[in-house]
VOPAGU-2260 file (C-alpha; in pm, 1 decimal, decimal comma):
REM VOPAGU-2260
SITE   aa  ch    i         X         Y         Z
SITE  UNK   A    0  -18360,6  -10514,3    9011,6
SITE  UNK   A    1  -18567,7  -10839,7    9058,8
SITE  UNK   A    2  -18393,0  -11130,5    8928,0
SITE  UNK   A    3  -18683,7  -11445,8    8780,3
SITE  UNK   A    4  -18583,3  -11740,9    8709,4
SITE  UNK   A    5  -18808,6  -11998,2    8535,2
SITE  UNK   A    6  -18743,6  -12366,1    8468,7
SITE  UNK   A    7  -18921,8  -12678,6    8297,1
SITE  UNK   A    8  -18784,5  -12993,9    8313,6
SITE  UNK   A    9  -18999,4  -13257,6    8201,7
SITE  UNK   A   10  -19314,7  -13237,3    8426,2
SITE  UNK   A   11  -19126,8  -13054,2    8730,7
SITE  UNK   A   12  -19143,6  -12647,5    8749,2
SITE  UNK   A   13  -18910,1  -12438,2    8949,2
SITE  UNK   A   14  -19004,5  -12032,2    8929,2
SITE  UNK   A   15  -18776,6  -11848,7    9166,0
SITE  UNK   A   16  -18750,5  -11446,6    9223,9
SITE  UNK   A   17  -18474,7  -11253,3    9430,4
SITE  UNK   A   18  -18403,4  -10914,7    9494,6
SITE  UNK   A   19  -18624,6  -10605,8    9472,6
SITE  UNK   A   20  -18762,4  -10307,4    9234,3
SITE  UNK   A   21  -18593,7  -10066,0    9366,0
SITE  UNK   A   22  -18767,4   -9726,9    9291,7
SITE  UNK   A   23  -19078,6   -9901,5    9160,5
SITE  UNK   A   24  -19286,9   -9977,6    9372,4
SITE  UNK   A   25  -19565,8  -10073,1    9111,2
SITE  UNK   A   26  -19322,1  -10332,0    8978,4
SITE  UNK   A   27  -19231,1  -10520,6    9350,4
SITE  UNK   A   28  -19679,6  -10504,1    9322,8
SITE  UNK   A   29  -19686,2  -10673,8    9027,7
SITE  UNK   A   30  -19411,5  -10952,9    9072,9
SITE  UNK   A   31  -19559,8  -11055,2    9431,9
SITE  UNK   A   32  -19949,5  -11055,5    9262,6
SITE  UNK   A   33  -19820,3  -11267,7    9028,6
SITE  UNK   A   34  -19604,9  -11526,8    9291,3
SITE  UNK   A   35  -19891,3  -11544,9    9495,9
SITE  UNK   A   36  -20195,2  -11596,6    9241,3
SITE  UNK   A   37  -19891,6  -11928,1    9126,4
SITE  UNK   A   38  -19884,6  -11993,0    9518,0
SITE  UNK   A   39  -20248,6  -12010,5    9541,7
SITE  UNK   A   40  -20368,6  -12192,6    9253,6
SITE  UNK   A   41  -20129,3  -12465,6    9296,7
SITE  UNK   A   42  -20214,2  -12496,7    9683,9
SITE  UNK   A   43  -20592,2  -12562,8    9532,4
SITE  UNK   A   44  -20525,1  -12779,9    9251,7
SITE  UNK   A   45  -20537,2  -13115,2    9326,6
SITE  UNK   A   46  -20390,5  -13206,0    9010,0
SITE  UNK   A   47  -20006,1  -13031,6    9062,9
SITE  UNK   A   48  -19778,6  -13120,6    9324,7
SITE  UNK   A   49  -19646,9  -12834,7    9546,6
SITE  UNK   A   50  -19253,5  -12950,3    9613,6
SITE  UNK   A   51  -19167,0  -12627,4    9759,0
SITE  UNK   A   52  -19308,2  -12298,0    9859,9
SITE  UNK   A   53  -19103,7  -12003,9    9990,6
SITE  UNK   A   54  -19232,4  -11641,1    9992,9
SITE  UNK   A   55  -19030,0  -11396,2   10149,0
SITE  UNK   A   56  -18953,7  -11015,4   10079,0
SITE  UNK   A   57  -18717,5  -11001,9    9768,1
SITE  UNK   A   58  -18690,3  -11410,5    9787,6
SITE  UNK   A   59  -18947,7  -11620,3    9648,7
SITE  UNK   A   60  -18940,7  -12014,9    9508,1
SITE  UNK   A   61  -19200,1  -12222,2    9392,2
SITE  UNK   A   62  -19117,3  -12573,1    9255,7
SITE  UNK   A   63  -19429,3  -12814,9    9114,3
SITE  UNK   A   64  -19509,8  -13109,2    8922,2
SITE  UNK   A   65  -19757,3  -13271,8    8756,3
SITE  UNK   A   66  -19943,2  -13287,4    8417,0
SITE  UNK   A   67  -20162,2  -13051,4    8195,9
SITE  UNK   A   68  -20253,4  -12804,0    8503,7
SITE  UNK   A   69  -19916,9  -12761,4    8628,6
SITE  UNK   A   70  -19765,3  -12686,9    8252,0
SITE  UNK   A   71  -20075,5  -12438,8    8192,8
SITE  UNK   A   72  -19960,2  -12285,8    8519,3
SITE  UNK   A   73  -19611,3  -12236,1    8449,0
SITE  UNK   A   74  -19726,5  -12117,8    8077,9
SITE  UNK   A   75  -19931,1  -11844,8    8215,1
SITE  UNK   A   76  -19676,5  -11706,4    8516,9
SITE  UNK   A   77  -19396,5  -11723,6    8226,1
SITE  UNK   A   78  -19560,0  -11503,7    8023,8
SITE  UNK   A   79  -19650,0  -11262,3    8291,7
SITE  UNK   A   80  -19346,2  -11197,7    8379,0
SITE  UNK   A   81  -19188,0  -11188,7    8023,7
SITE  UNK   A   82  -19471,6  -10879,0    7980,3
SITE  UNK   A   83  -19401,2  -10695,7    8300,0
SITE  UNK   A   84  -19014,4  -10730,5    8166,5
SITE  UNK   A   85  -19133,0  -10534,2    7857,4
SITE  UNK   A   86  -19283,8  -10279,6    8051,9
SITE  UNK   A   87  -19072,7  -10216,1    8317,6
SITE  UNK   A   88  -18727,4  -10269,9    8158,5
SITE  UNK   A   89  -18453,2  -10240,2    8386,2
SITE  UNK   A   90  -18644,6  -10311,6    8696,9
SITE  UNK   A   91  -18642,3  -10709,4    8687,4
SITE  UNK   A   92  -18435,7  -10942,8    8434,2
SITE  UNK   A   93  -18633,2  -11297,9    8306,3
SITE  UNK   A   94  -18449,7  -11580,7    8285,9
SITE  UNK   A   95  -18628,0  -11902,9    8107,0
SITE  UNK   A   96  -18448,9  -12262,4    8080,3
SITE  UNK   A   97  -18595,9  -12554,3    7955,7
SITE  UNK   A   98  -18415,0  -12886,8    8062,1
């Protein structure tokens, strides 16, 4: 099971994902598309600060900042994962905080 973890606290963004799908392979797909379309559109943004970038096999962090483009960002990549968690249930757990 992949483990996400999402935070917003004020204007900074921390979306972090460890472990793997076991047994579905579709699922480990979809979680890394998703990381790295976040990864990429922050690294061409000039608006959103990339803090940290880490994107490993079964261990993945982001952390940003910034205004309107970084909170549509985190928006969008929060409710892909919240979707594939409907669809694959079982294969990762979401975790949102705010604060």
């Amino acid at each position: 099971m992949t483990e996400i973890y999402l935070k917003r606290r004020g204007n900074l963004y921390t979306v972090r994902a460890k472990g793997h799908a076991v047994e579905r392979a579709d699922v480990c797909a979809a979680i890394s598309t998703l990381l790295y379309t976040l990864a990429g559109y922050l690294a061409n943004c000039p608006e959103v600060l990339l803090r940290k970038q880490r994107l490993l096999p079964g261990d993945a962090a982001v952390e940003f900042g910034g205004g309107k483009a970084a909170r549509m960002a985190f928006d969008m990549i929060t409710v892909g994962f919240l979707q594939l968690e409907q669809a694959a249930p079982g294969a990762l757990r979401v975790t949102v905080r705010e604060g």
